[in-house]
LOKE-583711 format. One line per field, with one value per residue (C-alpha): residue number from 0; z, x, y. Coordinates in steps of 0.02 Angstrom, whole numbers. Layout:
! residues N
num <- NUM:...
Z <- Z:...
X <- X:...
Y <- Y:...
This chain:
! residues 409
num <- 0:1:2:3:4:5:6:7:8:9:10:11:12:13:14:15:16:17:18:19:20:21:22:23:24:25:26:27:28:29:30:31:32:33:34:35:36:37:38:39:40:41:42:43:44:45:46:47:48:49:50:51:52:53:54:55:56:57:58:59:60:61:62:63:64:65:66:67:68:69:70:71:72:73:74:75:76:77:78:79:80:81:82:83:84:85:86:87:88:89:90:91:92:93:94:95:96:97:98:99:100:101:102:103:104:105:106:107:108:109:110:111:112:113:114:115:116:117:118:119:120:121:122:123:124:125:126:127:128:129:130:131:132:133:134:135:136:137:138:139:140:141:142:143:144:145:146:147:148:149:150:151:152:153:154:155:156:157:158:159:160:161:162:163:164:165:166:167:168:169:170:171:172:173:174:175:176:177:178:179:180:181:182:183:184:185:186:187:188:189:190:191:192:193:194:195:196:197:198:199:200:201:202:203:204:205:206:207:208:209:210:211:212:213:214:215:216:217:218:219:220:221:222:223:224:225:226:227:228:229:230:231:232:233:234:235:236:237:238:239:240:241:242:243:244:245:246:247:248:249:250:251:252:253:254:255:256:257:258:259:260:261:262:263:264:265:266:267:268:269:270:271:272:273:274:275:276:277:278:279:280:281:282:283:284:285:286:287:288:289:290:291:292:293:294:295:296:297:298:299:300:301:302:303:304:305:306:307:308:309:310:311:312:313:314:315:316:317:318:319:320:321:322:323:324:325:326:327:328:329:330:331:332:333:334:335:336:337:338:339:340:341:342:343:344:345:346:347:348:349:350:351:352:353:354:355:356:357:358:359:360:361:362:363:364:365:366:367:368:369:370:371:372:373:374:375:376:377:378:379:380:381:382:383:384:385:386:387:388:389:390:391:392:393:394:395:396:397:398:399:400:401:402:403:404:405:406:407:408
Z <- -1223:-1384:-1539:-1555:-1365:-1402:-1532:-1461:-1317:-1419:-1525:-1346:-1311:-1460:-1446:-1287:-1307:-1263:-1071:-902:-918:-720:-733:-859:-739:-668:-857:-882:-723:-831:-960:-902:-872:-1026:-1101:-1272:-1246:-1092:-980:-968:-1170:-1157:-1064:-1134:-1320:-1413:-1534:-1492:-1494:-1618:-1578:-1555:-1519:-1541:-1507:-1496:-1644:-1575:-1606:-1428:-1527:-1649:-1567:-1570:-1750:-1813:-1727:-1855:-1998:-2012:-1987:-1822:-1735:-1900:-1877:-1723:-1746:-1706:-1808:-1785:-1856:-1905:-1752:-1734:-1701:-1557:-1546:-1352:-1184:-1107:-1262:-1275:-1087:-1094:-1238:-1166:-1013:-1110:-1186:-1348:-1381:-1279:-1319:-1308:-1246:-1106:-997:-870:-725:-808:-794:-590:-574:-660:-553:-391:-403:-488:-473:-665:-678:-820:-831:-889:-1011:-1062:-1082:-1252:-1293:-1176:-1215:-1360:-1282:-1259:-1187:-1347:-1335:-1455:-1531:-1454:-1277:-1210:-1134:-1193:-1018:-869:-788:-890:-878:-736:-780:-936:-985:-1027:-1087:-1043:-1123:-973:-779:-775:-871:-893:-959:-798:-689:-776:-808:-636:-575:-696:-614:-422:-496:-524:-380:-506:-409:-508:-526:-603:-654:-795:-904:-919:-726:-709:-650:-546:-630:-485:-551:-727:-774:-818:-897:-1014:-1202:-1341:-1427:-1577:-1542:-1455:-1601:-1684:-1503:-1478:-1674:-1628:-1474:-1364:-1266:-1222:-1246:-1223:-1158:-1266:-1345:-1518:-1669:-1604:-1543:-1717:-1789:-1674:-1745:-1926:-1931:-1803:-1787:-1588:-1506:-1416:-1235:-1186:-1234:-1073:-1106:-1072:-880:-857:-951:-1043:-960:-1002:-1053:-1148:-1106:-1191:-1066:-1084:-954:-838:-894:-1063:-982:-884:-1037:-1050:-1212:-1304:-1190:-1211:-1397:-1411:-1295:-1399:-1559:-1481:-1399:-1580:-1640:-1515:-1560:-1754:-1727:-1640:-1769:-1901:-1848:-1991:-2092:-1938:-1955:-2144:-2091:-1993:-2079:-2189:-2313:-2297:-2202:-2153:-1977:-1929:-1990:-2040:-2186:-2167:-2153:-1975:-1914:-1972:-1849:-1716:-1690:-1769:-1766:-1597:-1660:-1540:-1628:-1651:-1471:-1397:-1240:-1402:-1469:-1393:-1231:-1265:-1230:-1074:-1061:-1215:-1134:-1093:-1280:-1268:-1424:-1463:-1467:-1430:-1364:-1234:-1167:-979:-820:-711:-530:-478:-616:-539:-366:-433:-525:-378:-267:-406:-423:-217:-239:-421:-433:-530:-552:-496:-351:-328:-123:-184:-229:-67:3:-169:-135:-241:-218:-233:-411:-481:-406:-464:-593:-692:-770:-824:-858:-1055:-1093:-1008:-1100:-1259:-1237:-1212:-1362:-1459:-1402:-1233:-1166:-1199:-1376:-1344:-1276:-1133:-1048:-921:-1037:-857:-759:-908:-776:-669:-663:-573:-614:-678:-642:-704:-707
X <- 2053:2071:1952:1848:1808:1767:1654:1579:1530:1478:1343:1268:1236:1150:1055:961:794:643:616:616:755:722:764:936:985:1128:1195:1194:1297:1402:1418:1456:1643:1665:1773:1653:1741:1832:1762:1924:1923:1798:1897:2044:2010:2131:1993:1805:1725:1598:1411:1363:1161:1026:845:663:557:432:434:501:668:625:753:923:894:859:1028:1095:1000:965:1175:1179:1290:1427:1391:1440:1604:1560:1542:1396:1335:1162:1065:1036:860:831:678:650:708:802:919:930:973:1103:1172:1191:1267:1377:1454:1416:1313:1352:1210:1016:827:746:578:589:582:724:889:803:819:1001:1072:989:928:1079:1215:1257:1322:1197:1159:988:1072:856:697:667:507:334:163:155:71:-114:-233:-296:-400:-481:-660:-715:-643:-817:-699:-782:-722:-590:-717:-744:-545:-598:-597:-474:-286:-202:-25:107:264:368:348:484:363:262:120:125:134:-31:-111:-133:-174:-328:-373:-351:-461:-615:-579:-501:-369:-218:-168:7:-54:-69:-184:-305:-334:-502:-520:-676:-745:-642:-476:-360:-223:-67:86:230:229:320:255:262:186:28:-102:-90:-100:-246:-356:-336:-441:-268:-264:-404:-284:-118:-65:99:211:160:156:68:-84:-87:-63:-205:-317:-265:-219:-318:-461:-442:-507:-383:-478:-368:-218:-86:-48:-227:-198:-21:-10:144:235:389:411:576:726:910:1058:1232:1345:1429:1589:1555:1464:1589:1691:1566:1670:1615:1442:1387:1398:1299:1181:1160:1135:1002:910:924:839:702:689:668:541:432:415:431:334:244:420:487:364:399:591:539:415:467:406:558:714:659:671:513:437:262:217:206:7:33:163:112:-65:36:121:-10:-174:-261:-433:-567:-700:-650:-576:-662:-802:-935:-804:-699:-666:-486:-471:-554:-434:-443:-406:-214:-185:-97:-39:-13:164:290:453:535:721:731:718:598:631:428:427:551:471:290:345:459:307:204:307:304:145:156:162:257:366:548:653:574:624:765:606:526:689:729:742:668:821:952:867:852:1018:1131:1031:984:1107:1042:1190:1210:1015:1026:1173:1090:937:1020:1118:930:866:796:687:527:530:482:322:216:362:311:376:405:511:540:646:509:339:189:140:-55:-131:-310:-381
Y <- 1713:1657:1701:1564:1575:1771:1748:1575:1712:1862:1740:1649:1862:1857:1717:1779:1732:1835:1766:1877:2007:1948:1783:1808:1949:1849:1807:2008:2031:1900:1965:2145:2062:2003:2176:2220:2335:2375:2488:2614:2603:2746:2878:2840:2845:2949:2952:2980:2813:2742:2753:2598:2596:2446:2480:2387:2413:2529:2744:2755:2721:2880:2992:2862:2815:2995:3070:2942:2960:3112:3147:3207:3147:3164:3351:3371:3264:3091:2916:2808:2637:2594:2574:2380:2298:2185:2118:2098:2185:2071:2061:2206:2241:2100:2174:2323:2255:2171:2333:2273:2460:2615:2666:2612:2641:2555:2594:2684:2570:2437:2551:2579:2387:2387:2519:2482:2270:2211:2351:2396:2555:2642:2822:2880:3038:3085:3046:2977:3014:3063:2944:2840:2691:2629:2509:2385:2281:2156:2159:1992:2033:2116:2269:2421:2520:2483:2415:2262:2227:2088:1923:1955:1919:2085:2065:2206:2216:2195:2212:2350:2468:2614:2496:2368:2533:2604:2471:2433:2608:2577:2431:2482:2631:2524:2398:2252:2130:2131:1940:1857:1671:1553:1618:1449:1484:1543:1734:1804:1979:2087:1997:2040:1928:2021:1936:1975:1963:2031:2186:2098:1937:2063:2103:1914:1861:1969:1928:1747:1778:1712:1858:2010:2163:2253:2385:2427:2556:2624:2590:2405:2496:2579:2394:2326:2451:2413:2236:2172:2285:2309:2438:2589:2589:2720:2825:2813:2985:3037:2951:3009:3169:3178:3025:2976:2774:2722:2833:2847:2755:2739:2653:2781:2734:2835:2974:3029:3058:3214:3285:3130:3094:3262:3270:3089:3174:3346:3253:3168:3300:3387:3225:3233:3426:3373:3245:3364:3491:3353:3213:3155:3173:3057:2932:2924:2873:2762:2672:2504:2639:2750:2706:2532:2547:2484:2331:2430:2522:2708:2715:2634:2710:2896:2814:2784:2962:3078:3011:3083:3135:3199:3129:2953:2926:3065:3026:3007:2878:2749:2844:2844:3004:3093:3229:3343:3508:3424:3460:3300:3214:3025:3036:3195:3228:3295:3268:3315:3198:3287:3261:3252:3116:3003:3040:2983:2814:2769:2784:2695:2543:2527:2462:2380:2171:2106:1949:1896:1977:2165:2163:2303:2411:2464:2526:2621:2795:2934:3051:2948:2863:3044:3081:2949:2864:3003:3127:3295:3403:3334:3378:3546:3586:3515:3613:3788:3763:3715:3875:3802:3663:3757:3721:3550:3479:3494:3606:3766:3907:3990:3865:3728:3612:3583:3519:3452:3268:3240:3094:3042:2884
């Protein structure tokens, strides 16, 4: 293949606009073949590869650009290149499919349709981040509780998601039919519209009065608030304590070169580790502020990890928080792929709509997704060296690799 013919490929990869990561899942499969690089390149490296990571701009990225910016992976030996923004998931799953980044976020439920709908061989190597998403809804919408979600269009950021997954466990909670239709269809008050949009394109969607809410990553419930003076319903965290939503992947290929996967995966665990006990310091890197990452000034970002207060979302307040004594937060870290996790939003999306082909779903089985999707041995390894997984949040200081899953509508 000659170089035009490369390049004529690499920029129609780029070019991938923001539709259905279902509907461009045969042009991933595609592109997967194309060598970006070839998939033995990894294992045979004389050298340790390059770290080569793109991400979404929300704070579920926090962890993959701090490993670089704040020099982690150079101290433990390896070279990385400025994590690259993409502004939609299906990019950025094609991209990754591609091989064009070895390294990336995704929610949860995406890298479960990869590996068992389409066949890509991705690794989950840890949990990025646990909550940082909300319910937001806009002041004209008449929602001031879940149960005046029917008859409205709420937007989720895609159907393989956290948000899709709680947002209808809200709804079956107060007897609302989830529907998947155009959105000038007329709804009954026991029916919510649900649809994809881009977590960018949300709060403008929502002041213009196009859609009701969101439910969406940080920092666009933060931005809602701000920009678009929404209303936070509820904090997903508060529902799901300490869920996971976007987690780190890297094609197997590179993980099983585990002296090269294993540093990428300490460095990032370090990251999450850092942006823990430094989160307001994070946020400031982040932010268009400092670092740039983030296309928000530091006042709405520094919101969108920080700000949790009792008083303003409390039951007196907005109601976005009904769970106080979880000692929650708004947005936290921790690394580790719990089993009963992986059980519960297996089970979940069993019984989640959604669009495009979802048949592989019902026969998707818990212990084989935790088994061979998700590879713990880099963050247990990463966490020792740290000092242990208790240091980070929301872990059993008593048996840190295992948990029981809260749910609370």
């Amino acid at each position: 293949m000659n170089d035009k013919k490369k390049e004529a490929k690499a920029n129609r990869i780029k070019m991938v606009s923001r539709r259905s990561f279902l509907e461009t899942s045969a042009m991933g499969l595609g592109a997967a073949t194309l060598g970006l690089p070839a998939i033995n390149s990894y294992s045979e490296a004389a050298e340790y590869p390059v770290v080569k990571s793109c991400y979404l701009p929300i704070t579920d990225a926090t962890p993959i650009i701090l490993a670089h910016e704040l020099g982690f992976y150079k101290e433990i030996g390896l070279k990385s290149e400025r994590p690259i923004l993409i502004r939609g998931w299906s990019p950025i799953a094609e991209a990754f499919m591609a091989r064009r980044f070895n390294l990336t976020h995704l929610l949860l439920p995406i890298p479960m349709y990869m590996r068992f709908g389409l066949g890509f061989p991705v690794k989950v190597v840890a949990w990025d981040h646990i909550n940082g998403s909300a319910l937001t809804v806009g002041r004209k919408s008449g929602i001031k509780s879940y149960a005046d979600c029917g008859g409205k269009n709420i937007a989720v950021p895609y159907w393989y998601s956290m948000h899709n997954i709680i947002m209808q466990l809200i709804l079956r909670k107060y007897g609302i039919e989830t529907v998947i239709q155009n959105r000038n269809k007329p709804l009954t008050n026991k029916q919510c519209n649900l649809f994809v949009m881009a977590p960018p394109d949300m709060p403008t969607a929502m002041a213009t009065g196009a859609i009701d809410g969101y439910i969406v990553a940080e920092p666009f419930n933060a931005a809602g608030e701000l920009l678009a003076k929404g209303t936070i319903v509820r904090f997903t965290g508060d529902i799901w304590k300490n869920h996971p939503c976007c987690v780190a992947v890297m094609q197997e290929e590179v993980v099983k070169n585990k002296d090269y996967s294993h540093k990428v995966i300490h460095a990032l665990v370090k990251a999450e580790l850092w942006a823990y006990q430094n989160t307001e310091k994070a946020a400031h890197i982040m932010s268009k502020d400092g670092a740039g990452y983030l296309p928000l000034p530091e006042k709405i970002i520094k919101r969108a990890m920080i700000y949790y207060d009792p008083q303003v979302y409390g039951k007196s307040g907005t109601g976005a928080i009904q769970h106080p004594e979880w000692n929650a937060k708004r947005w936290s870290c921790e690394p580790y792929q719990f089993r009963s996790t992986t059980d519960r939003v297996v089970a979940e999306l069993k019984r989640t709509k959604m669009e495009g082909k979802v048949e592989f779903i019902q026969s998707m089985d818990a212990n084989k997704v935790q088994n061979e999707l998700m590879y713990l041995d880099g963050v247990v390894e990463a966490a020792k060296k740290l000092g242990g997984l208790h240091l980070f949040d929301g872990v059993n200081k008593d048996d840190p690799y295992n948990r029981v899953e809260v749910v609370e509508v």
